[in-house]
C-alpha positions as CSV (number, residue, x, y, z in Angstrom):
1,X,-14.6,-3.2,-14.3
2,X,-15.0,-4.2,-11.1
3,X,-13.2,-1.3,-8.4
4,X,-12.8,-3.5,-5.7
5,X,-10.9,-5.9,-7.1
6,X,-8.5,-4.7,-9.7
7,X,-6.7,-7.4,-11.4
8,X,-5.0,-7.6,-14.7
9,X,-7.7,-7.7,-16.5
10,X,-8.6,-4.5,-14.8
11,X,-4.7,-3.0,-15.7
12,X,-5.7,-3.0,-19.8
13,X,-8.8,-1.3,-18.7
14,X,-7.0,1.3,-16.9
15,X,-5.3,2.1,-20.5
16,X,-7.8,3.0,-21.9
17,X,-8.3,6.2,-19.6
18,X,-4.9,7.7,-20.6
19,X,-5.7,10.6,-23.1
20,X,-3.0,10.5,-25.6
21,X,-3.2,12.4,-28.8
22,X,-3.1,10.4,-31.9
23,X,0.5,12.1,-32.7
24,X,2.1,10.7,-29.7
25,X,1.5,6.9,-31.0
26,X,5.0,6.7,-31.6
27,X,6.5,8.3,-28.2
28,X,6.8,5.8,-25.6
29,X,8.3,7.9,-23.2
30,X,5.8,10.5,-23.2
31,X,3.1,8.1,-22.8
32,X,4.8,6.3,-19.5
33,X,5.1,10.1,-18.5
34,X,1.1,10.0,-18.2
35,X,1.1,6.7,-16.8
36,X,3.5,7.8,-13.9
37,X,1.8,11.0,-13.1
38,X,-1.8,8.8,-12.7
39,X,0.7,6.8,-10.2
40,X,-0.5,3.2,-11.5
41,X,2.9,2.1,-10.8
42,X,1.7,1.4,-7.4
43,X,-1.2,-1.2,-8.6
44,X,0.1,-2.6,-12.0
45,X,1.8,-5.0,-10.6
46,X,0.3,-6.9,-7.7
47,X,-0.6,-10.6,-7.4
48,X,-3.8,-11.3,-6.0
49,X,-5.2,-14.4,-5.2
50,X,-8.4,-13.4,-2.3
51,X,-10.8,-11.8,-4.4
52,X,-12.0,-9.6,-1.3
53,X,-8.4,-8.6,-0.9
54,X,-6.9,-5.5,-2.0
55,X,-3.2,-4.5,-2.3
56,X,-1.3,-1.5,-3.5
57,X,1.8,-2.6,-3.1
58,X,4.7,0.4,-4.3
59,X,7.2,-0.4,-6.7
60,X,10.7,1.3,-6.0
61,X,11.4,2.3,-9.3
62,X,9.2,5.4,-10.1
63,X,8.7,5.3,-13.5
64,X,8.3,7.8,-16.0
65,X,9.4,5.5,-19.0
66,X,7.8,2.3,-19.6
67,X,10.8,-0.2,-18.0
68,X,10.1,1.8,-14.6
69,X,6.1,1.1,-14.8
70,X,5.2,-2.7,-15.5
71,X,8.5,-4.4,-16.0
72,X,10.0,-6.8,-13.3
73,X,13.2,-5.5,-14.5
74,X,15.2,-3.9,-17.1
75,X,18.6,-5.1,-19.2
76,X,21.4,-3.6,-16.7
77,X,24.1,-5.2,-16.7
78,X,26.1,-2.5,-14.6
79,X,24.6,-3.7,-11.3
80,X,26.8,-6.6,-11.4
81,X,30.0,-4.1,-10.7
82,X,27.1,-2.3,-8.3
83,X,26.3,-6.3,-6.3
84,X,30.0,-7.3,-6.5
85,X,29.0,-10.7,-4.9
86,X,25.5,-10.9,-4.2
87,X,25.3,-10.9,-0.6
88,X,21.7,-10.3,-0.5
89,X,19.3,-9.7,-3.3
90,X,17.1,-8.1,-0.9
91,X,19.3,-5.6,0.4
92,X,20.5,-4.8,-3.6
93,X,17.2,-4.5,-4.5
94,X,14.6,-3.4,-1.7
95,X,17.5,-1.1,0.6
96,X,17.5,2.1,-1.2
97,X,16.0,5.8,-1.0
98,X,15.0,6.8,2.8
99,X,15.5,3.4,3.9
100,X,17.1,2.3,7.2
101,X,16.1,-1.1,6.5
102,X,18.6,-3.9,7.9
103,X,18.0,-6.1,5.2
104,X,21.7,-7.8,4.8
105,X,22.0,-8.4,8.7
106,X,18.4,-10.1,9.3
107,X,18.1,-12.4,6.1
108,X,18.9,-16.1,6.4
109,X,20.6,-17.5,3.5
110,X,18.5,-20.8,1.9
111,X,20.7,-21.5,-1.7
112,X,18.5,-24.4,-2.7
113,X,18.4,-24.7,-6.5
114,X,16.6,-26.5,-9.0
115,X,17.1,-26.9,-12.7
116,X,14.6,-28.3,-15.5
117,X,14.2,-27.7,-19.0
118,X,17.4,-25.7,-19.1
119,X,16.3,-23.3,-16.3
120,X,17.6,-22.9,-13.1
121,X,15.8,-21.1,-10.2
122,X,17.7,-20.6,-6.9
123,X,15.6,-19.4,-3.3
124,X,19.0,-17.6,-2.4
125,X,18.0,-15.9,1.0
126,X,14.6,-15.3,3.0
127,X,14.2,-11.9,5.5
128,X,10.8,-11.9,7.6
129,X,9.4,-9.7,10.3
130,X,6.0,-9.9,12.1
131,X,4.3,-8.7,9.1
132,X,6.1,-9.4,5.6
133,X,8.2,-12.1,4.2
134,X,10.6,-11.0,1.8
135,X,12.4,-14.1,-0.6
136,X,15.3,-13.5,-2.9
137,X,15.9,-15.8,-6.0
138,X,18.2,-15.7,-9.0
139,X,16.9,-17.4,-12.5
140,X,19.6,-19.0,-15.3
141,X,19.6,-20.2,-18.3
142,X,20.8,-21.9,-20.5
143,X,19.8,-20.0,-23.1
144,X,19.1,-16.1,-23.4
145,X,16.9,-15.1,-20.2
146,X,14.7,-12.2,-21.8
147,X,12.9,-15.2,-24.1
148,X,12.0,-16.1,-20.5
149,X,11.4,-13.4,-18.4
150,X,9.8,-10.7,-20.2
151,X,10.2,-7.2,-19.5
152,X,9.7,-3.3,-20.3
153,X,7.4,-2.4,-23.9
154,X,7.5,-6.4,-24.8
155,X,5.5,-7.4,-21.1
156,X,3.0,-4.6,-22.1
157,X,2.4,-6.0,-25.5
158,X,1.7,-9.4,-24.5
159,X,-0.5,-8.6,-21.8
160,X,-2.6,-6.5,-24.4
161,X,-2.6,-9.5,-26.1
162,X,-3.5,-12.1,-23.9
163,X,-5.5,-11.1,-20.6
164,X,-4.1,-14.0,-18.8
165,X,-0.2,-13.3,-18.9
166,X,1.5,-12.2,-15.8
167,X,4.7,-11.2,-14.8
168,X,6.6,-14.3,-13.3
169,X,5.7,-14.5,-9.5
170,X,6.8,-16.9,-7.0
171,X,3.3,-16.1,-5.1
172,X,1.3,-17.8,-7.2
173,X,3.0,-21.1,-6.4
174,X,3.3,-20.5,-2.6
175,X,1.9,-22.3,0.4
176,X,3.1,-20.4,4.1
177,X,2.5,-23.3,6.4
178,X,-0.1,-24.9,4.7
179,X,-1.9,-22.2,3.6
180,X,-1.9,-20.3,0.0
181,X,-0.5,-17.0,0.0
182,X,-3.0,-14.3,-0.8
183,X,-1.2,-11.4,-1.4
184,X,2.1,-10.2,-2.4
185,X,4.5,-7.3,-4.1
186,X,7.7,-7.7,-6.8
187,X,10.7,-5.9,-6.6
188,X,12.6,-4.2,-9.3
189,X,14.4,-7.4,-10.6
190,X,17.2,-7.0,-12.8
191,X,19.1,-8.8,-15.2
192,X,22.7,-9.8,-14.4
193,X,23.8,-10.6,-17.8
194,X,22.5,-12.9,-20.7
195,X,21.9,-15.5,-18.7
196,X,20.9,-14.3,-15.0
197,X,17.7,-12.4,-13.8
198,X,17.8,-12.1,-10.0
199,X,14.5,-10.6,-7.9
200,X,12.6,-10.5,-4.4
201,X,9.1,-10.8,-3.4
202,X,7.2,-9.1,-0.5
203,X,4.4,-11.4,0.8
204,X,1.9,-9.9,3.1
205,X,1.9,-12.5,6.5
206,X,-0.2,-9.7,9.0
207,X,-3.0,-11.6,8.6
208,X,-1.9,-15.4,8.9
209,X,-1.2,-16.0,12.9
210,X,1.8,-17.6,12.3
211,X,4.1,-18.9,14.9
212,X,7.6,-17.8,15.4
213,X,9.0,-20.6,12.9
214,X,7.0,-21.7,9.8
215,X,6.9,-23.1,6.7
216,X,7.3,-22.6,3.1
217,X,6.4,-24.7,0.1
218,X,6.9,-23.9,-3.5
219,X,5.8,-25.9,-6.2
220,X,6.3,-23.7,-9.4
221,X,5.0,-25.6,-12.6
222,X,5.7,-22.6,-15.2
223,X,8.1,-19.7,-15.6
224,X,6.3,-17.5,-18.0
225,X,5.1,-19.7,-20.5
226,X,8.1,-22.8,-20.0
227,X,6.6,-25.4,-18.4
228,X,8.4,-27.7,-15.9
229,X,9.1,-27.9,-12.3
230,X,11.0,-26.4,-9.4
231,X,9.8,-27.2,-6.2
232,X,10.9,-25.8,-3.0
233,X,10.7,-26.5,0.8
234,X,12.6,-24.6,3.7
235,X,11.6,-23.1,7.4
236,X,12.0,-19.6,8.0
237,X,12.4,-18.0,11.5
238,X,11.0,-14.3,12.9
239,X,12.7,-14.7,15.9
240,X,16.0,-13.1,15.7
241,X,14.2,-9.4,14.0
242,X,11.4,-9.9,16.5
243,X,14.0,-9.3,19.6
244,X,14.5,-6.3,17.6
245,X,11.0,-5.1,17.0
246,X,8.9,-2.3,18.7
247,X,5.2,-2.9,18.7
248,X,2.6,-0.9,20.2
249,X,-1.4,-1.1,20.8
250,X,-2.8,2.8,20.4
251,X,-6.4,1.9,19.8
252,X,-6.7,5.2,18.0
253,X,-10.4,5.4,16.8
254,X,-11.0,7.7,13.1
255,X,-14.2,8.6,11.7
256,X,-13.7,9.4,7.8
257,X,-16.7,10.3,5.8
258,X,-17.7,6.6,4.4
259,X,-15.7,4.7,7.3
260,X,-14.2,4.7,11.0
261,X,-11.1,3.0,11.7
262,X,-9.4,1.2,14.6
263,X,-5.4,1.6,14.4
264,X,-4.7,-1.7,16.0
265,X,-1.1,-2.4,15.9
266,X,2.2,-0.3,14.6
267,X,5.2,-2.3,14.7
268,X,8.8,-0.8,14.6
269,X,11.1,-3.7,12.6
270,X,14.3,-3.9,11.7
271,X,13.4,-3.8,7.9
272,X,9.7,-1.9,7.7
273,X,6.9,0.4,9.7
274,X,3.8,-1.3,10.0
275,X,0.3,0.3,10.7
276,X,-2.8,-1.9,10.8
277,X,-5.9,-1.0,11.1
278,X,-9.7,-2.2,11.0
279,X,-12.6,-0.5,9.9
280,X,-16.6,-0.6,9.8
281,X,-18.6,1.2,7.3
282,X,-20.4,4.1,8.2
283,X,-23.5,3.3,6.0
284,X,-24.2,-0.4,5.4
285,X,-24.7,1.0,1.2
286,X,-20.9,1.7,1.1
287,X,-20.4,-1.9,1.4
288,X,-21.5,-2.0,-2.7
289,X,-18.7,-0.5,-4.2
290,X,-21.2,0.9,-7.2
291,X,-22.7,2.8,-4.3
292,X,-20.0,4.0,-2.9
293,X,-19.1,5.1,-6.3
294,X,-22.1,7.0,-6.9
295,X,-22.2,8.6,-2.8
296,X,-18.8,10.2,-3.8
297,X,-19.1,11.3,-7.5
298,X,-16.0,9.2,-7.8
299,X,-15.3,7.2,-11.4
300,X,-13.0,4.8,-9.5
301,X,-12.6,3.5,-5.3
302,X,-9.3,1.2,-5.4
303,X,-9.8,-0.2,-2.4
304,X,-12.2,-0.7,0.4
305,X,-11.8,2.7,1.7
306,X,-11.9,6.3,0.4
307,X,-9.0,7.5,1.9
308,X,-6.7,4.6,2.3
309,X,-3.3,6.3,1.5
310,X,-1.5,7.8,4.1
311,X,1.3,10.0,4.2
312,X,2.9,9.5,7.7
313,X,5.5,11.7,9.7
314,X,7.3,11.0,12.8
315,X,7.5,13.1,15.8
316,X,9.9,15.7,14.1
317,X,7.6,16.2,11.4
318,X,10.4,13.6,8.7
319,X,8.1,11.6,6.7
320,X,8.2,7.8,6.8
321,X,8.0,6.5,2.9
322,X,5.4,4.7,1.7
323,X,6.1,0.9,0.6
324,X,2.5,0.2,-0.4
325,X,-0.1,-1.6,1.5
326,X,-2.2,-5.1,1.8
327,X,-6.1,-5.5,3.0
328,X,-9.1,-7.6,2.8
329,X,-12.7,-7.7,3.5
330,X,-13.6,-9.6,6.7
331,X,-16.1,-12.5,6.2
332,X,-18.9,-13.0,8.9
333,X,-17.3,-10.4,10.9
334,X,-19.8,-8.8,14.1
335,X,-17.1,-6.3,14.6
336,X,-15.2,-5.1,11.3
337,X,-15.9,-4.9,7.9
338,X,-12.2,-5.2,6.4
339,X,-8.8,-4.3,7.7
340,X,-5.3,-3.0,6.0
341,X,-2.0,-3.2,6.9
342,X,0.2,-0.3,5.6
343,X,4.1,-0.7,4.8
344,X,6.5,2.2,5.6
345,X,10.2,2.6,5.4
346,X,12.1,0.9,8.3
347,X,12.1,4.1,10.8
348,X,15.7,5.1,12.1
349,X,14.3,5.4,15.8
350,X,11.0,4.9,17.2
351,X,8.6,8.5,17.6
352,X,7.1,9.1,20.2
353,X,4.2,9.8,18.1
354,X,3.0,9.2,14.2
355,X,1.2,12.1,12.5
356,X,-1.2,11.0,9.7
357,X,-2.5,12.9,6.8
358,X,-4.9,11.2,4.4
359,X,-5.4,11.6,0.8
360,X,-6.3,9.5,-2.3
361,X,-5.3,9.5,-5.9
362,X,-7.7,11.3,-8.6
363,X,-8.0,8.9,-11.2
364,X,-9.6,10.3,-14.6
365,X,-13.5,9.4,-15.5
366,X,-14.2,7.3,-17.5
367,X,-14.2,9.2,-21.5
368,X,-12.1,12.5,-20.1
369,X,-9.3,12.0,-21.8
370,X,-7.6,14.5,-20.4
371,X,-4.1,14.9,-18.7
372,X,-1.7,16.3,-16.6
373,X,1.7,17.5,-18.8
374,X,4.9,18.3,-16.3
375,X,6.1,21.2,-16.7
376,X,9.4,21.8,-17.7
377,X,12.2,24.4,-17.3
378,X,15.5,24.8,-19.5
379,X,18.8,23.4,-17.8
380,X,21.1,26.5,-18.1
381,X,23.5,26.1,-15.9
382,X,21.7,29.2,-12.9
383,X,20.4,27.5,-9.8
384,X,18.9,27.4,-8.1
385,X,15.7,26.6,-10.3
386,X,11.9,26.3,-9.1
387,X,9.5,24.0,-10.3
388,X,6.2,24.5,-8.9
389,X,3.9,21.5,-8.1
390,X,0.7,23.9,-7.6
391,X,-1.1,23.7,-4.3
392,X,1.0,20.6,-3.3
393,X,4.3,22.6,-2.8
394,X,7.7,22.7,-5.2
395,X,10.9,21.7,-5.8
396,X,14.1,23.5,-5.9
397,X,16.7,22.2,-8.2
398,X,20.2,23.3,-6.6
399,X,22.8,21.6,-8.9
400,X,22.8,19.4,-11.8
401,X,26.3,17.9,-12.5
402,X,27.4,15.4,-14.9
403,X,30.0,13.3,-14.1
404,X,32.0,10.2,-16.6
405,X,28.8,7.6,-16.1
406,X,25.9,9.4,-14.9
407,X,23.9,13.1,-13.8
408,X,23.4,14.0,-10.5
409,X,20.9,16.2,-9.6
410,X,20.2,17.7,-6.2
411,X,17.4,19.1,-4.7
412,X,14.8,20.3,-2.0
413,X,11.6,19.5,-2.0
414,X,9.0,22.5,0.0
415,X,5.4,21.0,0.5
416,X,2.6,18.8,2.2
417,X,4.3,15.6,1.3
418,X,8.3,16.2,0.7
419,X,9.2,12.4,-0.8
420,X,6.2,12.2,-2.7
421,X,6.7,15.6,-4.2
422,X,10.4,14.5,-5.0
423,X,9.5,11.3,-6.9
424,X,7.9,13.2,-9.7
425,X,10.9,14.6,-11.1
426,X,12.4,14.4,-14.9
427,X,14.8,15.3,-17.9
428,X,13.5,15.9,-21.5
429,X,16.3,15.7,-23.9
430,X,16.0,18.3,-27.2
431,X,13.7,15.6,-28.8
432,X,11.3,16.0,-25.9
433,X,12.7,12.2,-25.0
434,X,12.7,11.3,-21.7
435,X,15.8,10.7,-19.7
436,X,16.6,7.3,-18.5
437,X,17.9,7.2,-14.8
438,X,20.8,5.4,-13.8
439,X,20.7,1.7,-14.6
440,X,16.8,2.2,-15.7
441,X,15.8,3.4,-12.1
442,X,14.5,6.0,-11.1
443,X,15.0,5.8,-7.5
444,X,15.0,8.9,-5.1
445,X,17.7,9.0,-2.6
446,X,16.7,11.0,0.7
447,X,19.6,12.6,2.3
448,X,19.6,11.5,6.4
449,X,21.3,14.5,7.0
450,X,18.8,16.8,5.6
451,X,15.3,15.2,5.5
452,X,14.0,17.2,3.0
453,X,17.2,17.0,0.3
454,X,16.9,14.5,-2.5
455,X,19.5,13.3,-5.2
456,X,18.4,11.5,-8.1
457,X,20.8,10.2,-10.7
458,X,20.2,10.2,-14.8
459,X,22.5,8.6,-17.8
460,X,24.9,11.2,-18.3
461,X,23.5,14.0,-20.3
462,X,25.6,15.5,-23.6
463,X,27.4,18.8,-23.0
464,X,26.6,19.5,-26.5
465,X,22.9,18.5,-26.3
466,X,20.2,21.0,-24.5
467,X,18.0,19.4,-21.7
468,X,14.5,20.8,-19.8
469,X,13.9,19.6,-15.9
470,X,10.6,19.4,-15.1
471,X,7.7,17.8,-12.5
472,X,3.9,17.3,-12.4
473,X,1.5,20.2,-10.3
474,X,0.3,17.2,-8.2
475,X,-3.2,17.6,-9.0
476,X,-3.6,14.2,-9.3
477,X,-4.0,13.4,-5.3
478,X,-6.8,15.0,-3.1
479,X,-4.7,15.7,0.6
480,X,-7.0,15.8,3.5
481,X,-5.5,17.8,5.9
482,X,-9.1,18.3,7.9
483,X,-8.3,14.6,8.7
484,X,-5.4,15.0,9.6
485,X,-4.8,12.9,13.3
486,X,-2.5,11.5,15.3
487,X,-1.6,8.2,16.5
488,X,0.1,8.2,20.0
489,X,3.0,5.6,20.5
490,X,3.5,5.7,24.9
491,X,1.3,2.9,24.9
């Protein structure tokens, strides 16, 4: 398998590193519990169309049942009463957790709609900043809309299957004033009802050099496996969000062991934090990616760097969450050797100064086998209860209350990187079954208040019924806080 560029084809491969005992066959949940404590949710996912490009773009939902890892969406028809009239997709889908996105007040509204072969796909609304377009769309039909859009255990299945199946994305069939998009994220679509699917996409525009009003052209010539067309055309403008946006030069130089890097550009918008960078390689060998492999005793490089995740904090140490990130190689370049550009939150006021500890995700070698188990405590009713994520920090459960529809539980989380500590949270029923959150998501809400509080909501649980909380150790990340540096904004 190539490392460098990790496809779908490289997704089944990545399968087959997940030590599961023979036992388990039958326990889905337990096995998506693996697959979310490897984090893959952050690269199962992704479209890409450069082969020198990289993207790990992070999917909302973290998953630790199989709906929240590789589907577009799962069957909830609750968020209807939750989107009572659809103002924006993107803000009902991308605007959650420790977001201070604008995402309702920027996006233009578009509503252009085509039907064939019983299907009809509507480009409700577009949102774009300096680096990201984001489209909405809604899919009907006729008939039943999961024998369209597949979802959850079935996706997985057919990709195992057949290499070449994809989840449904409208990337693949987009041109950005003339040009093909490269590379690109899905949301956590959702189905309406029988008949309606609705989702956005996040297509990376950093590196495109586009002017202040562009183009788009779709031309979509299959849905799945239905084949037919539904073509597209409309403008989109930056310039209202851009009136809105802070950007800033640092030139921060970083020496990491196989690279140094050039922060460029972080841009304060409306609806994300950007950081890009450029880098050079410190050895011209590091270039081959079966060298660099070997230089760090490492199974697995994801990208074109070692350390290429970030966890980022503002000024008063809050962390600014991770949406994922876009790179490529640079061809014929005298100066750089590839560059990324990183996607935060949307910051609720500009630092004065961003402080940036790297780390990477441990992925297991190739033959191990081996995994991680949370580990769980019994839900008794005494708080406040401690689960321990080893070096990495802990949480604190302070209250688990069950109300008509759902289970809130709130917490704290004490550590190196609070939000990504609080994602890796979960409910075992008696049956050692996992939980399901709310409407299938998983999603971590970040109290502004309190910077370091979390809720996250589950299915109710049954009174009469006993129930373990649990988390991973967090061993599955290496946090470099010698490299730890800062990037200074009065520029």
């Amino acid at each position: 398998m190539n490392r460098d560029i990790f496809d779908e084809n490289d997704m089944l491969e990545l399968f087959n590193y997940i030590g599961i005992d023979d036992k388990e066959d039958d326990d889905i949940d337990l096995k998506m519990d693996d697959l979310r404590k490897k984090r893959l949710k952050k690269n199962l996912l992704k479209q890409i169309k450069n082969k020198n490009s990289v993207k790990k773009f992070r999917y909302k939902a973290a998953a630790a049942a199989i709906v929240a890892v590789i589907s577009i969406g799962a069957a909830v028809p609750a968020l209807a009463k939750n989107i009572p009239v659809l103002n924006s997709i993107i803000q009902a889908l991308d605007g959650r957790g420790s977001d201070y996105g604008q995402y309702e007040k920027y996006s233009k509204s578009v509503n252009k709609s085509v039907t064939d072969k019983g299907i009809t796909l509507t480009i409700n609304e577009v949102l774009c900043d300096d680096s990201t377009l984001m489209i909405g769309y809604t899919i009907k039909s006729e008939g039943n809309i999961k024998d369209i859009i597949k979802t959850g255990k079935e996706l997985m299945e057919i990709q195992s299957k057949d290499n070449s199946f994809a989840p449904f994305a409208l990337i693949e069939f987009m041109k950005i004033d003339g040009k093909q998009a490269d590379s690109g994220s899905g949301s956590d679509g959702k189905y309406l009802d029988d008949h309606t699917y609705i989702n956005s996409e996040t297509i990376n525009i950093s590196n495109k050099n586009l002017p202040a009003n562009f183009n788009v052209d779709i031309y979509i010539k299959k849905i799945h496996g239905l084949q037919g067309n539904w073509n597209f055309k409309f403008s989109v403008s930056e310039d209202e969000i851009l009136k809105n946006t802070k950007v800033f030069k640092p030139n921060t130089t970083v020496k990491f062991e196989d690279t140094t890097i050039n922060v460029e550009k972080v841009s304060f918008s409306p609806i994300n934090t950007s950081i890009i960078f450029k880098g050079k390689y410190n050895k011209e060998e590091y270039r081959d990616a079966n060298k660099r492999k070997e230089a760090f005793k490492q199974d697995m490089i994801m990208g074109n760097m070692l350390y290429d995740e970030w966890f980022v904090f503002d000024d008063n140490g809050n962390e600014i969450t991770s949406k994922g990130s876009s790179g490529n190689a640079i061809d014929n370049s005298t100066s750089s050797d590839f560059y990324y550009d990183l996607k935060f939150v949307s910051s609720k006021s500009i630092p004065k100064y961003l402080t940036v500890i790297p780390y990477r995700t441990i992925y297991p070698k190739e033959g191990e086998g081996k995994t991680m188990r949370p580990v769980y405590k019994n839900i008794d009713g005494n708080y406040p209860i401690d689960l321990s994520q080893g070096k990495m920090g802990k949480l604190i459960i302070k209250e688990i209350k069950t109300e008509e529809d759902k289970t809130i539980v709130r917490y704290t989380a004490e550590g190196e990187a609070p939000f990504y500590q609080a994602e890796l949270l979960y409910i075992l029923d008696d049956k050692d079954k996992v939980v399901e959150g709310k409407d299938n998501n998983f999603e971590v809400k970040k109290d502004k208040n309190n910077p370091n509080d979390y809720i996250m909501e589950f299915e109710p649980l049954d009174k009469n019924r006993k129930y373990k909380i649990g988390t991973n150790p967090g061993e599955d990340i290496e946090i470099r806080n010698d490299l730890k540096f800062k990037i200074d904004l009065s520029k």
